[in-house]
C-alpha positions in Angstrom: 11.0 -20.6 104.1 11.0 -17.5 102.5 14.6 -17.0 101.8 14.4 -20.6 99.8 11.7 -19.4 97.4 13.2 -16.1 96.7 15.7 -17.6 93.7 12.5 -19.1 92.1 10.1 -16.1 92.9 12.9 -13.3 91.4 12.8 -15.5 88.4 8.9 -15.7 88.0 8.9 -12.1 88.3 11.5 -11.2 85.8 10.3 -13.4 83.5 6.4 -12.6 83.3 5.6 -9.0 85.5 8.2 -7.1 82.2 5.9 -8.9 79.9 2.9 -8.1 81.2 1.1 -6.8 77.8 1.6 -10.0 76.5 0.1 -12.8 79.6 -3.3 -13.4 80.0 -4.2 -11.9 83.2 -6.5 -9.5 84.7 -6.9 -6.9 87.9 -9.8 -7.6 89.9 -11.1 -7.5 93.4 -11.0 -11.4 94.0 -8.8 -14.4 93.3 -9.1 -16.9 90.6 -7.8 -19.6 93.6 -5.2 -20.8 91.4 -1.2 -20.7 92.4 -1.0 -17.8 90.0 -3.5 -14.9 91.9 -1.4 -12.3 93.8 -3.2 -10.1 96.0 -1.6 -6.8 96.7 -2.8 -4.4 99.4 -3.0 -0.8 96.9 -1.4 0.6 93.8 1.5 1.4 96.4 2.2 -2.0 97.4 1.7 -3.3 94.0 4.5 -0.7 92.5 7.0 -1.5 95.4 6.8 -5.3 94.2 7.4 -4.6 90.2 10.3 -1.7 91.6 12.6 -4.9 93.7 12.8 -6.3 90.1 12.4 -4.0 87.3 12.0 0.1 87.0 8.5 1.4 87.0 8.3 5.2 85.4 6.2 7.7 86.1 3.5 6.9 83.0 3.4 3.1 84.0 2.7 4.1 87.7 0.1 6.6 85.9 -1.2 3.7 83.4 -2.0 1.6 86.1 -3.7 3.8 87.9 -6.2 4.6 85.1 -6.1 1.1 84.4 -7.4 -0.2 87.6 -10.3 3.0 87.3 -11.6 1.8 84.6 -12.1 -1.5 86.2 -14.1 0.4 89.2 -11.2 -0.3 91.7 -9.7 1.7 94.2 -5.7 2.7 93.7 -5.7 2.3 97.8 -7.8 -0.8 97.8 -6.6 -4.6 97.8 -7.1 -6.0 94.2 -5.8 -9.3 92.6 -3.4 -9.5 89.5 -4.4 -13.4 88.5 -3.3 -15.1 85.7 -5.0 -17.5 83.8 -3.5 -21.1 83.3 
């Protein structure tokens, strides 16, 4: 089932994750329950995903990181990316 969805989920992700500054979204330690929360296990895992579709420097990996600080989460904790509807 996987291999069926990957056409429509490399499109999704080329599309919106390069745009990110400009989607409403957020990075938080639950789901929104909608279609469109991703829950990622750390930072790691999170960077691994954007890297099979775009490049990720250095200074976004570090952005991020400081990013998901300020919002009291752990880099090596789960966390959500949702995105509102």
């Amino acid at each position: 089932m996987e291999n069926l969805n990957k056409p429509v989920l490399d499109q999704l992700i080329k599309t919106a994750f390069p745009q990110l500054s400009t989607l409403d979204y957020n990075f938080s330690e639950y789901s929104l329950n909608t279609s469109f929360s991703f829950k990622f296990d750390n930072l790691d895992h999170f960077v691994e995903f954007l890297k099979q579709h775009q490049t990720v420097e250095d200074e976004e990996v570090l952005l991020m990181e400081n990013m998901l600080k300020d919002l009291n989460l752990q880099t090596h904790s789960y966390f959500f990316v949702n995105f509102y509807e």
